[in-house]
C-alpha positions as CSV (number, residue, x, y, z in Angstrom):
1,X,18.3,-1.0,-31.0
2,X,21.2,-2.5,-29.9
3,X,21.5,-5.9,-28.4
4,X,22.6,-4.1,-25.1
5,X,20.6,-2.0,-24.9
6,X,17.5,-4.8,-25.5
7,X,19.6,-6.5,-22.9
8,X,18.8,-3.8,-20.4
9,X,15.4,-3.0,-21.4
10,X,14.5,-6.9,-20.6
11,X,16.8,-6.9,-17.5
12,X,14.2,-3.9,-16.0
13,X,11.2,-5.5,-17.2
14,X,12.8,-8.7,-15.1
15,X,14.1,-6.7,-12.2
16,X,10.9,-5.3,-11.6
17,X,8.4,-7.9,-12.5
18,X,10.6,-10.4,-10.0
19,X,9.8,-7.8,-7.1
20,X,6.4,-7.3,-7.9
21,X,5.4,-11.0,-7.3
22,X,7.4,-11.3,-4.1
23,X,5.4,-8.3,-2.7
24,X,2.6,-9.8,-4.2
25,X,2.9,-13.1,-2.9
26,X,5.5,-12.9,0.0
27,X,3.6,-10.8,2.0
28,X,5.1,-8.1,1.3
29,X,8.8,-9.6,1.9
30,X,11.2,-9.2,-0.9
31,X,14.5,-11.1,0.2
32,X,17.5,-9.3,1.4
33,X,19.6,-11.6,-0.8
34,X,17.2,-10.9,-3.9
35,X,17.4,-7.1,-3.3
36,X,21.3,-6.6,-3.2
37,X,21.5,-9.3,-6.2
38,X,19.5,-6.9,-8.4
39,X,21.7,-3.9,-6.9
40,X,25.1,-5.8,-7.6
41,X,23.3,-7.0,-11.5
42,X,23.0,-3.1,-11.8
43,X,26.6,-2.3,-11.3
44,X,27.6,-5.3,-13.0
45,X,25.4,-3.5,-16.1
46,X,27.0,-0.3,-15.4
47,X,30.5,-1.5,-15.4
48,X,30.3,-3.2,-18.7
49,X,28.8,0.2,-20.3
50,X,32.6,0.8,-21.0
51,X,32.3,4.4,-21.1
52,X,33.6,6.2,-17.5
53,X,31.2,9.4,-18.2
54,X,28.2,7.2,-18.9
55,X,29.5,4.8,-15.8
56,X,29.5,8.1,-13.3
57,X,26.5,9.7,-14.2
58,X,24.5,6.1,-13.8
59,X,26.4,5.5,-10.1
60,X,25.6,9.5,-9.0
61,X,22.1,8.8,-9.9
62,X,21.5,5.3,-8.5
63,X,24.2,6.8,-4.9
64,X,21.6,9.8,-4.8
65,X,18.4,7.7,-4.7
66,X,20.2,5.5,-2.2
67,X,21.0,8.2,0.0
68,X,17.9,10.1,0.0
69,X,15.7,6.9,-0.3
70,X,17.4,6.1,3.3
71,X,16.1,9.2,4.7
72,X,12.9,8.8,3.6
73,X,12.5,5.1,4.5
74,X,13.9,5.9,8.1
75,X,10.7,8.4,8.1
76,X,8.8,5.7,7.7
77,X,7.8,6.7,4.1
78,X,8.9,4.1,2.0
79,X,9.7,0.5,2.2
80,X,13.9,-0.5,2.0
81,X,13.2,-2.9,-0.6
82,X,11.8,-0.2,-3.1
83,X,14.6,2.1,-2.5
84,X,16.9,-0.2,-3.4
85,X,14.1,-1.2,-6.2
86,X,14.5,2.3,-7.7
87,X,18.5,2.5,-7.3
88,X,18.5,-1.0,-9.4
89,X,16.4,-0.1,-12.3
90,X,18.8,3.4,-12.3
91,X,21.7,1.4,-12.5
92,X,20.4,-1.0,-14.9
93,X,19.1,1.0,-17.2
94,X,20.6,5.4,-16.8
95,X,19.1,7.2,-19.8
96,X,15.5,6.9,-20.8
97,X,15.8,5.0,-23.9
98,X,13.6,5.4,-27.7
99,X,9.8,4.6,-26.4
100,X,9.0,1.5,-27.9
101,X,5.3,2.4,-29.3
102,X,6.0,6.3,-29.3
103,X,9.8,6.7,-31.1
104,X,9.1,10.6,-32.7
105,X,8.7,11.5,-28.9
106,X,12.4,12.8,-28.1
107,X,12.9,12.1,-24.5
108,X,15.6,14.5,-24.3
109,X,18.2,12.0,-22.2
110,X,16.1,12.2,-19.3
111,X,17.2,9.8,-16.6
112,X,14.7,6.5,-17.5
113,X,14.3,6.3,-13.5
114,X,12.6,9.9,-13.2
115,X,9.9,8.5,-16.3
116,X,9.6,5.8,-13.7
117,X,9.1,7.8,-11.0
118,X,6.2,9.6,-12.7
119,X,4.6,6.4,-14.0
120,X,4.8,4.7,-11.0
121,X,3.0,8.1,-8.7
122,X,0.1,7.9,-11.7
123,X,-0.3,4.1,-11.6
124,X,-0.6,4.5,-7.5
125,X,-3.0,7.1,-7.9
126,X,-5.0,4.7,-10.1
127,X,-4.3,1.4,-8.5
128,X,-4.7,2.7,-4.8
129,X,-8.9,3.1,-5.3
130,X,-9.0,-0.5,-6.7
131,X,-6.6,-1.8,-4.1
132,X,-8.3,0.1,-1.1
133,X,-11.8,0.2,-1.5
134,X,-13.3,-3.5,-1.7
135,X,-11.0,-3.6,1.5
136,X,-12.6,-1.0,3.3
137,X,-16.2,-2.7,2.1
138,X,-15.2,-6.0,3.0
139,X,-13.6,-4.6,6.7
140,X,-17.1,-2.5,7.6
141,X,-19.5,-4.4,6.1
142,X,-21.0,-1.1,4.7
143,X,-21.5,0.4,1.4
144,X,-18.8,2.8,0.4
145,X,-20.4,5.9,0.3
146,X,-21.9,5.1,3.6
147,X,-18.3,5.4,4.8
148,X,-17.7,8.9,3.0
149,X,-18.3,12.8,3.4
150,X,-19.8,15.2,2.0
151,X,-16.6,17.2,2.7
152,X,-14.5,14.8,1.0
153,X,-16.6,14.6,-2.1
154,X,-16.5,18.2,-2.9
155,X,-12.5,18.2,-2.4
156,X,-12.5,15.6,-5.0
157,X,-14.8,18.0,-7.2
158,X,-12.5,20.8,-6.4
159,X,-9.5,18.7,-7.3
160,X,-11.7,17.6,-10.9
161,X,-12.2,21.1,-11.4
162,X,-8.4,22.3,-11.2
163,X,-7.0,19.7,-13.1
164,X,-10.0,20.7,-15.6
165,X,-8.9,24.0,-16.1
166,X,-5.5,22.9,-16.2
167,X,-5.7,20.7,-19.0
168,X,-8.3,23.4,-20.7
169,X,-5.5,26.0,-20.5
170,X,-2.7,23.9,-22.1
171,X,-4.7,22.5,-25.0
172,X,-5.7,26.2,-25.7
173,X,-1.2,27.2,-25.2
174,X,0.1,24.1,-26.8
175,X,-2.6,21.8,-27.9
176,X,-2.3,18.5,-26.1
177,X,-2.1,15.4,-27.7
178,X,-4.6,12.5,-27.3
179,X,-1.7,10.7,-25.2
180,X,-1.2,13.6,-22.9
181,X,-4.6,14.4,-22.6
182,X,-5.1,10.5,-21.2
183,X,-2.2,11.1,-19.0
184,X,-4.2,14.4,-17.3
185,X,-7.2,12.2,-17.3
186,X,-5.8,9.5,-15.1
187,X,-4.4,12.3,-13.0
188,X,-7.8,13.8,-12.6
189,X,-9.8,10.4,-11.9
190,X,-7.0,9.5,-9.4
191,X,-6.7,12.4,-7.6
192,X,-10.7,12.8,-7.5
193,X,-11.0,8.7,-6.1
194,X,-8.1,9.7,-3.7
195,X,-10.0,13.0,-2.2
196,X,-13.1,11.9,-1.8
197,X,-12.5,8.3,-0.7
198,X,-9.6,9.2,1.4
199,X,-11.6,8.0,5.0
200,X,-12.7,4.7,3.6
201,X,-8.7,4.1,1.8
202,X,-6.8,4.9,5.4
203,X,-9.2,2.8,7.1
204,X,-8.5,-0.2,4.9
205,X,-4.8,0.5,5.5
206,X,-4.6,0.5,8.9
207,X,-5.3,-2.0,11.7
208,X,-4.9,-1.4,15.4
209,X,-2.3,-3.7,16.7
210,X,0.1,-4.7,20.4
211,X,3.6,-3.9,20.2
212,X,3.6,-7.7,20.3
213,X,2.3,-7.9,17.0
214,X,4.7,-5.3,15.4
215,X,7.2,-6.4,13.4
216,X,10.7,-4.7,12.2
217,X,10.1,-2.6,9.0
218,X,6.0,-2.0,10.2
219,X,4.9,1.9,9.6
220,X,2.8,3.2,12.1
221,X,-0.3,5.8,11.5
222,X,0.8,8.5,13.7
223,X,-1.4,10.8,12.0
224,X,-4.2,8.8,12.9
225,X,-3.4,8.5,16.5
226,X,-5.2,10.0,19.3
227,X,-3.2,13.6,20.1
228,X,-3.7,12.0,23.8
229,X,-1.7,9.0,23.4
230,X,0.6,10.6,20.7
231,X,1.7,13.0,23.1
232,X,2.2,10.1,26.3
233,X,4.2,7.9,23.9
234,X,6.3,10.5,22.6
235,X,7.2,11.2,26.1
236,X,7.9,7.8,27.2
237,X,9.3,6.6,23.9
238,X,12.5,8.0,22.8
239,X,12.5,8.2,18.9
240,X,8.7,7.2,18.5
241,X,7.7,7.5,14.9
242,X,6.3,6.2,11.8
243,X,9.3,3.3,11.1
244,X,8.5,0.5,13.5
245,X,12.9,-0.2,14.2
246,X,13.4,-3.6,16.5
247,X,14.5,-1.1,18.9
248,X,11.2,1.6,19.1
249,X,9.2,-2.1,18.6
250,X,11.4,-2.9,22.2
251,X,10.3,-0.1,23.9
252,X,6.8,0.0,23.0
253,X,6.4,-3.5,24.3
254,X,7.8,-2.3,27.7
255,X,6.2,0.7,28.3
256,X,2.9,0.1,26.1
257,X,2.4,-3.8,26.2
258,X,-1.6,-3.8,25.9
259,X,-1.7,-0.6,24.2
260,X,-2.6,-0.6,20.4
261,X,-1.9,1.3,17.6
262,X,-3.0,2.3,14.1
263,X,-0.2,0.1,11.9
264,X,-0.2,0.3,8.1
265,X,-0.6,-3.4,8.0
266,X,-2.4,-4.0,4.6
267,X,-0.7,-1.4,2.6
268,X,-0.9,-1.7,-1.0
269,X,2.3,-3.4,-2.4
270,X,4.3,-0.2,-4.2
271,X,6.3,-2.9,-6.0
272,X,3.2,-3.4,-8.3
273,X,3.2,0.7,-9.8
274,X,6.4,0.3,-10.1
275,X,6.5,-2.9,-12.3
276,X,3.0,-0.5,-14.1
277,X,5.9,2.2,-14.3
278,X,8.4,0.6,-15.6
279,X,6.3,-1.3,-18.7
280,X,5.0,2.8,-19.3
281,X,8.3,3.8,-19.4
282,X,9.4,1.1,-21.5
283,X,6.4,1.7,-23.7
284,X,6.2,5.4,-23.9
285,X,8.7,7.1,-22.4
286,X,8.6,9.8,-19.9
287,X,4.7,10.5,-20.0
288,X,5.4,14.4,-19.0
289,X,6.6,14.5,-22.5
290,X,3.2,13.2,-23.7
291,X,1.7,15.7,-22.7
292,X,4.0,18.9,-23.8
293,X,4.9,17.2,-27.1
């Protein structure tokens, strides 16, 4: 390994452990000034690559997750700060390097931010039932199950049971290693928790809250609205969606003032998969690969 390339493995590790304690403990707030610094350290990275090819491919990438990151944030899907997040660590580091603990894995000069992505969507699966569950405890004062259907239980078994047969059928095509079969595993537990616990999870998310109380970057439940109210506001309120703006937040306190609505106010920080992501990615490589190799 070359000292660049340990250069940009620890720069990652860095960038993304630095945004996972301000989400952590900022409230969920990661500095404008701290986000764009990270951005600019990532082009700083990629211009001292010294290869044009390398250089372009990097910048398409990191431009790309930009601009569709945008259009998924503006739907109220995804924090700024994480887009930016993921277009950083793209720029920092382009090509999914050697796994550190799992070298005679080729990863096939996969781009190291799609291993991230993956990481970071099987470390939410299993952080979100730890995250979300005391919190819904804690918020009704009732035992968990208490708060769950029967419903939701057996899509959870359904869930166990597909992702059963699916990991039966490629050990008996390609027999699956122990890594790739702990990587379906976590998929299986994660999906199950997420099924079946799914009322108790959104109601620890969300808290019904004034216009007053909104604040600019605040995602808002639609789903969980009242098809009553939905409808009036979306009347009323040009552009009402999930992204709280300053603007919709304006016009919510002028034509809905008392009203309140199902905000996402104790969302789990995404910053803190990612950072689980990244040290996976570092460690292992793209965990797909895990489980075809």
């Amino acid at each position: 390994m070359t000292d660049f390339m340990l250069l940009r493995l620890v720069s990652v590790a860095a960038v993304a452990l630095i945004y996972m304690l301000f989400d952590l403990l900022n409230k969920r707030n990661i500095p404008t000034i701290i986000a764009y610094a990270t951005l600019a350290y990532g082009v700083l990275l990629t211009v001292m690559l010294f290869n044009l090819s390398a250089a372009m491919i990097s910048t398409v990438i990191a431009v790309a997750i930009l601009g569709f990151g945008y259009f998924v944030y503006k739907l109220g899907q995804l924090g700024a700060a994480d887009v930016i997040e993921f277009a950083a660590i793209a720029l920092i580091l382009p090509v999914q390097s050697e796994p550190m603990l799992l070298g005679s894995i080729p990863q096939l000069g996969l781009p190291f931010v799609l291993s991230v992505f993956i990481a970071t969507g099987i470390s939410a699966l299993i952080f979100a039932s730890a995250y979300y569950l005391p919190k819904a405890r804690g918020s009704s004062g009732k035992p968990i199950l208490q708060l769950v259907r029967r419903s939701d239980i057996l899509k959870g078994i359904l869930f166990s049971i597909a992702y059963a047969a699916l990991m039966l059928s490629m050990e008996l095509a390609i027999h699956i290693s122990v890594y790739g079969m702990v990587v379906l595993l976590a998929l299986l537990l994660g999906s199950f928790f997420i099924a079946a616990f799914n009322r108790p999870i959104a109601a620890a998310m969300v808290k019904d809250i004034t216009p007053r109380q909104m604040e600019n970057g605040d995602m808002i439940a639609v789903n969980m609205m009242d098809k009553a109210l939905l409808d009036r506001v979306g009347k009323r309120v040009r552009g009402f969606g999930r992204l709280a703006t300053d603007e919709l937040i304006k016009k919510l306190r002028n034509e809905f003032p008392q009203t309140k609505f199902p905000v996402y106010v104790n969302a789990m920080p995404l910053a803190l998969p990612i950072f689980a992501g990244v040290v996976a990615s570092i460690l292992f490589g793209n965990l797909i690969l895990l489980v075809v190799y």
